[in-house]
Wavefront OBJ file of the C-alpha trace (Angstrom):
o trace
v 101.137 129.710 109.734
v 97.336 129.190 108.715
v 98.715 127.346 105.532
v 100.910 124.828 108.133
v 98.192 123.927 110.432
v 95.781 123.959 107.487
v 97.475 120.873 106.035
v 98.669 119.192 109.404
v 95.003 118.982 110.383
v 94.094 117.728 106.789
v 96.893 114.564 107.359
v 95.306 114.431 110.423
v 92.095 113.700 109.311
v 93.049 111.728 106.306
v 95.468 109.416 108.680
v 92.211 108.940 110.970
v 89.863 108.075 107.987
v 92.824 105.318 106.577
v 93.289 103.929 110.216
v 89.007 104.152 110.659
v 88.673 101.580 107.605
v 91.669 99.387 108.156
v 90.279 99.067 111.688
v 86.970 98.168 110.206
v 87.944 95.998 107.391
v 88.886 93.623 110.332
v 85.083 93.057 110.963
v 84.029 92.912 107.192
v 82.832 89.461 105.415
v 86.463 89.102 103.586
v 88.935 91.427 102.151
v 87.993 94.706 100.687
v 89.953 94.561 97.897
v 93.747 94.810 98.978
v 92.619 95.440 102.199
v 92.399 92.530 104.787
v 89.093 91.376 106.124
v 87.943 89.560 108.999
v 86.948 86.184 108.543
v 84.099 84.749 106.482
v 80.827 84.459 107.634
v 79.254 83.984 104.109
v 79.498 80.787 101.875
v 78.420 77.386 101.587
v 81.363 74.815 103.068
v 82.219 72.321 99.740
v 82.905 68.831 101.268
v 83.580 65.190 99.443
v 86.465 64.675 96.642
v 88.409 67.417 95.610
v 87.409 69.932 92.830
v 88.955 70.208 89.535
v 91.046 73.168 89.652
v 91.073 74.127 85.805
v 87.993 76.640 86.199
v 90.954 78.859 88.608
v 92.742 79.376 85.322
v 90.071 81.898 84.345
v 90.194 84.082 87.795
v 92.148 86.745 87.982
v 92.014 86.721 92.146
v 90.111 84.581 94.946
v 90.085 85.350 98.669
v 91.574 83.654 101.740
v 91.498 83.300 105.242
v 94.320 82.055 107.695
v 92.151 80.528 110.719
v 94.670 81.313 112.988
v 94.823 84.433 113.206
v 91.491 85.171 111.649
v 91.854 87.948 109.145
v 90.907 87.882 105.021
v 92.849 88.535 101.687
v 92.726 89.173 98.053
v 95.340 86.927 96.011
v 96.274 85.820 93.246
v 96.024 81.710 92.315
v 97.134 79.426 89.492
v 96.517 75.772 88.994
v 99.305 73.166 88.242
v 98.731 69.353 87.842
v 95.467 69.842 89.194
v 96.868 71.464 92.838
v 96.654 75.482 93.441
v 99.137 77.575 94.350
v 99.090 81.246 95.775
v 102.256 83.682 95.466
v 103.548 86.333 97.757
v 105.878 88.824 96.833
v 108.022 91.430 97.770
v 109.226 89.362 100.701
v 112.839 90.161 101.134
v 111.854 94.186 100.886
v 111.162 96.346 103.697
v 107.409 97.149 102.224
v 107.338 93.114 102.236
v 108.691 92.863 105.727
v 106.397 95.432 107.328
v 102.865 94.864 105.008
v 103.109 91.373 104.592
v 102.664 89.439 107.705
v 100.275 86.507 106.834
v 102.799 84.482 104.748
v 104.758 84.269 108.057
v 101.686 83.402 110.085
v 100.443 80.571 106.852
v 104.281 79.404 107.557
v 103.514 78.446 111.022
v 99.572 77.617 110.699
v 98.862 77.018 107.241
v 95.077 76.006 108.182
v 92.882 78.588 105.352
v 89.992 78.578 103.489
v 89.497 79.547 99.835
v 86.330 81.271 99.159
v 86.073 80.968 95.676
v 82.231 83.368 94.871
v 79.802 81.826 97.199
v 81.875 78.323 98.006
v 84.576 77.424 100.436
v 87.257 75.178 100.558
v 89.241 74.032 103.782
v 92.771 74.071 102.940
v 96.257 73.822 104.310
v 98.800 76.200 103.009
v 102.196 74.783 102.631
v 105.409 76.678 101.732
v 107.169 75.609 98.349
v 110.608 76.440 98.062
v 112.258 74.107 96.020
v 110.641 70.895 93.702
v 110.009 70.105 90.795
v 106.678 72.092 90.044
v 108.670 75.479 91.192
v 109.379 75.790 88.196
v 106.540 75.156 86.109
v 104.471 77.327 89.064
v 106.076 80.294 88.485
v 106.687 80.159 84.770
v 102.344 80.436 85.276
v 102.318 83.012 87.692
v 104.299 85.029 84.965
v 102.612 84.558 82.217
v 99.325 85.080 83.811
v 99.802 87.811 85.793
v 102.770 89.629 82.627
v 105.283 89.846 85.843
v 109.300 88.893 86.128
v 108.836 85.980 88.207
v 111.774 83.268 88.030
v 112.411 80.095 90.259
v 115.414 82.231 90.970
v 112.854 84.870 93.042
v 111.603 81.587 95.053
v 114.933 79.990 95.905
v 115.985 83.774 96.845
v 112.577 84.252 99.103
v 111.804 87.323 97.308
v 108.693 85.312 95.996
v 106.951 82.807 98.492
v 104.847 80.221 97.044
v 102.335 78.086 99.065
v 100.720 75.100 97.641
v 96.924 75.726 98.640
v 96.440 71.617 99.538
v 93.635 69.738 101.025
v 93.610 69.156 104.913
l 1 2 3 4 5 6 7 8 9 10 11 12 13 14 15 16 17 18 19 20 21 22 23 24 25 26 27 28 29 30 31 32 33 34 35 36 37 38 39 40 41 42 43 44 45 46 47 48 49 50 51 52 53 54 55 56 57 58 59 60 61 62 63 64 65 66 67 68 69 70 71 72 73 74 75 76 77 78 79 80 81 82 83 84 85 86 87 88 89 90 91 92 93 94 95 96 97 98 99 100 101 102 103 104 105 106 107 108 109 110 111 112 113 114 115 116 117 118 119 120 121 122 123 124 125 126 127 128 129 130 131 132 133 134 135 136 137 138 139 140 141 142 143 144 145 146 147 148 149 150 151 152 153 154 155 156 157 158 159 160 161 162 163 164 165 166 167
C-alpha cells in the first residue's frame, strides 16, 4: 500500500512541476524550446524593404508570436522565391488536434512576428493549401528537415503550411 501511494504522490508532484512551467512559460521572453512563451519583450523592430530571406536557409528553427492571442513558439522555416514559409504538422491526429492550437488561431488572425536572434519582423501568416509553390515548399521542408512530407500531406491537412508574408 506504501508502494501505491509512494508513486501516486510522485505523479503528483511531477504533474504539478510540468503544469508549474507550462504555466510559467506563458510569462517568459519567447518559447522555451517546444514549449510556448509569452510574447516578446526583447528585440529590435526591423522596418523599411523587406529582407532577403536566403540567410533562413541556414537555421534550423526561429521563433514566433501570434499577436492575438499573445503566446510564443519554436518552428521550423524555409525560404522559397524569396518568401518564408512555416509548417505544422500532425494536424489531422488527435496529438495535433489537442497540442496544436495556434495554427487554428494564425487561421483566423494571422498577425505574428518573427524574431529571428535579436531582430523582429511584423508578419501576416497566411494558410497555403494549394498553388503552385506547394509543391516546391514542401519538397524543402523535406529535404531540410529528412521528413516524408508530400503536397499530398497539405492537400490532405495533415501538414499546414503558412506563408510568413509582410503586413
Amino acid at each position: 500500500m506504501k508502494i501505491i501511494k509512494f508513486f501516486v504522490y510522485s505523479i503528483l508532484f511531477a504533474a504539478l512541476i510540468v503544469g508549474g512551467v507550462l504555466f510559467g512559460a506563458r510569462f517568459a521572453d519567447g518559447p522555451l524550446e517546444i514549449i510556448a512563451g509569452g510574447p516578446f519583450r526583447s528585440g529590435e523592430l526591423v522596418t523599411g524593404p523587406e529582407p532577403d530571406w536566403s540567410f533562413v536557409r541556414d537555421l534550423e528553427t526561429v521563433e514566433f508570436q501570434l499577436e492575438r492571442p499573445p503566446r510564443s513558439r519554436t518552428t521550423w522555416i524555409v525560404e522559397h522565391e524569396g518568401r518564408i514559409y512555416i509548417p505544422s504538422g500532425y494536424m489531422t491526429t488527435a496529438w495535433g488536434k489537442i497540442w496544436k492550437q495556434w495554427p487554428l488561431e494564425a487561421e483566423r488572425d494571422g498577425s505574428s512576428i518573427l524574431r529571428v536572434g535579436d531582430q523582429l519582423y511584423q508578419r501576416q501568416l497566411i494558410r497555403r493549401k494549394t498553388g503552385p509553390e506547394v509543391a516546391a515548399v514542401v519538397a524543402l521542408i523535406a529535404e531540410k528537415y529528412n521528413i516524408p512530407a508530400t503536397p499530398e500531406a497539405v492537400a490532405s491537412d495533415y501538414l499546414w503550411l503558412f506563408e510568413m508574408a509582410p503586413r
